[in-house]
N, C-alpha and C positions, 0 to 999 in steps of 0.2 A: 703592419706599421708602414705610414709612407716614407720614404725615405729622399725623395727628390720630386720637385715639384715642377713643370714647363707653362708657362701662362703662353698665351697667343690670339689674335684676332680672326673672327671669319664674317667675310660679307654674301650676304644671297640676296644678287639683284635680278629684276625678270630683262625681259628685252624691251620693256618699252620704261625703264630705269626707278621700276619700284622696288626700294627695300622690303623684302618679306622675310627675311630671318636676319639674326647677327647676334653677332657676342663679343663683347670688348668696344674701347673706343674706334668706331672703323673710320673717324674721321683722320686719325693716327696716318701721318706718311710714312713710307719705305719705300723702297728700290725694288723694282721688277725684278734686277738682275735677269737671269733668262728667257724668265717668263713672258718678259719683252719679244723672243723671236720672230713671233708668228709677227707681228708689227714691225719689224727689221724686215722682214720679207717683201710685204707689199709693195714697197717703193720698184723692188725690183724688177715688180710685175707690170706697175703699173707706167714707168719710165720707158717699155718695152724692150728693157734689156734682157730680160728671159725669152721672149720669141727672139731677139735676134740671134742670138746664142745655143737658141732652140734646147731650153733647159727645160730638163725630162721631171714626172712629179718626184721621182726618186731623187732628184739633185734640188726640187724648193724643199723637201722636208727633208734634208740635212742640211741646209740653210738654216733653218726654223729649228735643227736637234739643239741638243748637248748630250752629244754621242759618246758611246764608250770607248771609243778607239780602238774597234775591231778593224780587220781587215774588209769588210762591208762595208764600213763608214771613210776609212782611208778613199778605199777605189773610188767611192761616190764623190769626194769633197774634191779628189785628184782630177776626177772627169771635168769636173766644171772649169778649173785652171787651166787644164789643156785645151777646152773650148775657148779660153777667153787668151791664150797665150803667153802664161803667165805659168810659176811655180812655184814650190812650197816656197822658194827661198823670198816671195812677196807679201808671205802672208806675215802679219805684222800681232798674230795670238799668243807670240811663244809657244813653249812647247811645256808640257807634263806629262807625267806618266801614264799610261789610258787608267779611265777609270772600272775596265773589265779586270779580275784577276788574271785571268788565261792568257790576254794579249799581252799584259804586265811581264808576267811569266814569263813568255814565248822570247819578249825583247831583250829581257836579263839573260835567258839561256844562252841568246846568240849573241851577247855582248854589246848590244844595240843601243845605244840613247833614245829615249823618246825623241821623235823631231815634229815642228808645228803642226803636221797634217791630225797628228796622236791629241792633240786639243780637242775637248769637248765641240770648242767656238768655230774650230778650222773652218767647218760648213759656214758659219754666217758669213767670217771675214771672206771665204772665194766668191760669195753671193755679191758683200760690198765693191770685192776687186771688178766683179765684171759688170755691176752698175758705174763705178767711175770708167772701165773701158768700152761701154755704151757710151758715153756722151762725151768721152773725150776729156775727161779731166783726171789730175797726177793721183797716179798707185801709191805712191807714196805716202801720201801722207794722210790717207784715206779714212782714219782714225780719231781725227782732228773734227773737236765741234763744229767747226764753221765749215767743213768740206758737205759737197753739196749731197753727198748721201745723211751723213747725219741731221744735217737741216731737214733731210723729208722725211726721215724718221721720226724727230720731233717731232712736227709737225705733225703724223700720223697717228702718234701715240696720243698727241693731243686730241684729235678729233674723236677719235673712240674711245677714249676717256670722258671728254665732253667738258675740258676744260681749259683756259686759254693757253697757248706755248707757250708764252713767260711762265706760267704756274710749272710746270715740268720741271724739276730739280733736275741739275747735271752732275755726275761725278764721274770718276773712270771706273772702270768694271775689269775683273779679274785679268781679262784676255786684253786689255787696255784699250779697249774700244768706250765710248761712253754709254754709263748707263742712267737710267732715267726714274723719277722717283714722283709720285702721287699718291694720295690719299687710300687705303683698303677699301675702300668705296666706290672709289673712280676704278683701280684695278677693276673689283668685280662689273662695272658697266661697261667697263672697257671691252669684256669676253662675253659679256651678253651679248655687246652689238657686232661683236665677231662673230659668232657662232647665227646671231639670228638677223643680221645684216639685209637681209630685203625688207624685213618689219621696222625700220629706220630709217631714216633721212638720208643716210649714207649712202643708203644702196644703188641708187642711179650712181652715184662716184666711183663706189669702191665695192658694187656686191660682187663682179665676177672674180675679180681678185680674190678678197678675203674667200668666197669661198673656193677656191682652186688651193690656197694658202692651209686653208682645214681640210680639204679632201687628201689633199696630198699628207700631211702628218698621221689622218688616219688611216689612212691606204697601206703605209709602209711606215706601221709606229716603231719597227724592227731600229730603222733609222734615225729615228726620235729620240731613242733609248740606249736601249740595244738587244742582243737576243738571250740574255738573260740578268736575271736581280734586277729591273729596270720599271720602276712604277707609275712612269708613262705610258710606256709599250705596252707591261702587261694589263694596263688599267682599259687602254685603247680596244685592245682584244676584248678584255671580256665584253664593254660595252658594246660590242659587236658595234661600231659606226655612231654610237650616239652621244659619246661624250668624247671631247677635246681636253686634253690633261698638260700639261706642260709646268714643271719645277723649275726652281728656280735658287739660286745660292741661299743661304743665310735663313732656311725656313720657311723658302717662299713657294708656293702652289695655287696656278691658276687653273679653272676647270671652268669649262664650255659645253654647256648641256644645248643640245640640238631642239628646235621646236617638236613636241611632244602633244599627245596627248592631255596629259595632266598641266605640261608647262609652254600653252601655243606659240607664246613667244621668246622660246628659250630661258635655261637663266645662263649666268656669271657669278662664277664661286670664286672668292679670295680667300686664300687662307695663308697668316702670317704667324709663326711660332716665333716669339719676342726674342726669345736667348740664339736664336738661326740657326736650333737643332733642326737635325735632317732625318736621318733614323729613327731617330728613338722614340721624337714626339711627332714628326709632320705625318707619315708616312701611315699612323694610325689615327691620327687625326680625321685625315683624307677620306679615308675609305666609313670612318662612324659620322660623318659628316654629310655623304652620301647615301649610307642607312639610311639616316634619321629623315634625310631627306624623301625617301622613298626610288630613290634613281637606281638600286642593286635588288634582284631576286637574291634567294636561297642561294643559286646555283653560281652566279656571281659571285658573293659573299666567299663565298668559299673557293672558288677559282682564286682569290684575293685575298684569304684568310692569311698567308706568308705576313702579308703588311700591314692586317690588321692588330698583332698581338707580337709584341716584342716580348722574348722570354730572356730573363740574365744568367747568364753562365758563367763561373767560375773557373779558374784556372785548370781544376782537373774536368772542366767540360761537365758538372752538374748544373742541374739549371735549378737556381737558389732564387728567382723573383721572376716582378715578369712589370712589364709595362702596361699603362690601360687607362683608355680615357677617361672622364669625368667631368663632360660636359653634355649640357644640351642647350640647343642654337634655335 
């Protein structure tokens, strides 16, 4: 008997912005929330504040994470402050608890508060801190719509989207940075023309970037993620370099299939679970969505199987149900 039910949107767009799969209204807006990064990134590239600063690809893809707040992701986020001379006490994400248990752990043992660097975001906002300390303009208040890093982010998000920057909803986003909202549709075009960005009009603009932006998140999806429970990272891995995964709060998962064989000009996967479950329903979502697609072997599949099949367990630890899709796209 079913006992609970998760509804949600998926878009499959190619690289050159044909719909070839979907299910639900994908004309439906929501919020990137993280998924946004890799687009928080470029400006950074592209203003040349990462060559001046001579930022490593280990320091753009913890720009680009929502890290677990291991001691890995700490050292990384810290490097780039001390490059840009600046400190945690600038960054403007708050703080919470990591989202790894161990590091959680470790903090509570030694009596420790979480502090901003422990944010999933810490990486974006030292990204943002050392695009305003390229060009000269106030750390402070770096957060703020109208500061010149968020205007290029809009504007960024707009173009790979492929819709005007007035259409780009604004709101604030967990870490109090602002986050940015479009159609499941434009998402998924949005990661087409990331992932397959020289087959685009973009790509005299922005191909070296964007992909320096993707090599770097796949290179070191440890970063992205973290080194363990983390369905970025481990999604990164199995696809040995071929797909670009990146979550996002409230049920959101963008995925970036590289030109292929079967798909020469890439696609762009949006996947949005209505209720903003994470676990329970995105996370198996993802991975029979990518089945269906044909983008996972056997061997994959089951390197992945963790996140394919949520099992429920009861208090004395039986497992009394289980979770499981019921869709096809």
């Amino acid at each position: 008997m079913i006992e609970s039910l998760h509804r949600g949107f998926i878009a499959v767009v190619t690289g050159d912005g044909e719909l070839i799969r979907s299910l639900g209204d994908v004309e439906a807006r929501t919020w990137y929330r993280s998924a946004a990064k890799p687009f928080q990134t470029i400006p950074i590239l592209t203003s040349g504040a990462a060559d001046r600063f001579r930022l490593t690809n280990k320091e753009l893809a913890i720009i680009s994470a929502s890290h677990s707040g291991e001691d890995i992701h700490i050292e990384v986020a810290n490097s780039i402050l001390k490059k840009i001379g600046l400190t945690e006490l600038d960054l403007l994400c708050g703080a919470h608890t990591p989202f790894d248990e161990t590091a959680a752990a470790k903090l509570i043992a030694e009596n420790r508060p979480p502090q901003n660097l422990h944010n999933n975001c810490s990486g974006k906002h030292s990204g943002m801190l050392a695009f305003s300390r390229f060009l000269g303009e106030p750390t402070t208040d770096y957060i703020h719509l109208e500061h010149a890093i968020q205007r290029q982010i809009r504007s960024v998000i707009a173009r790979f989207a492929d819709v005007p920057v007035e259409d780009v909803a604004v709101a604030v986003d967990g870490c109090s940075a602002p986050v940015f909202g479009v159609s499941i549709l434009a998402m998924a075009r949005s990661y087409a023309r990331l992932v397959g960005i020289r087959h685009t009009e973009l790509g005299a603009e922005f191909g070296q970037t964007a992909e320096r932006v993707v090599d770097s998140m796949i290179e070191f999806p440890e970063l992205v993620g973290g080194t363990r429970g983390r369905l970025d990272t481990d999604l990164m891995r199995a696809a040995r370099g071929q797909i670009l995964s990146k979550v996002g709060a409230e049920g959101v998962q963008l995925l970036g299939i590289k030109p292929c064989f079967r798909y020469p000009k890439g696609l762009g996967i949006a996947i949005k679970i209505e209720d903003g479950d994470i676990r329970r329903a995105r996370d198996p979502v993802v991975i029979e969505t990518l089945r269906q697609l044909g983008l996972l072997d056997d061997e994959q599949l089951n390197q992945l199987s963790v996140y394919s099949r949520t099992a429920v367990f009861n208090h004395r630890n039986i497992e009394v149900g289980k979770v499981r899709t019921c869709f096809k796209i």
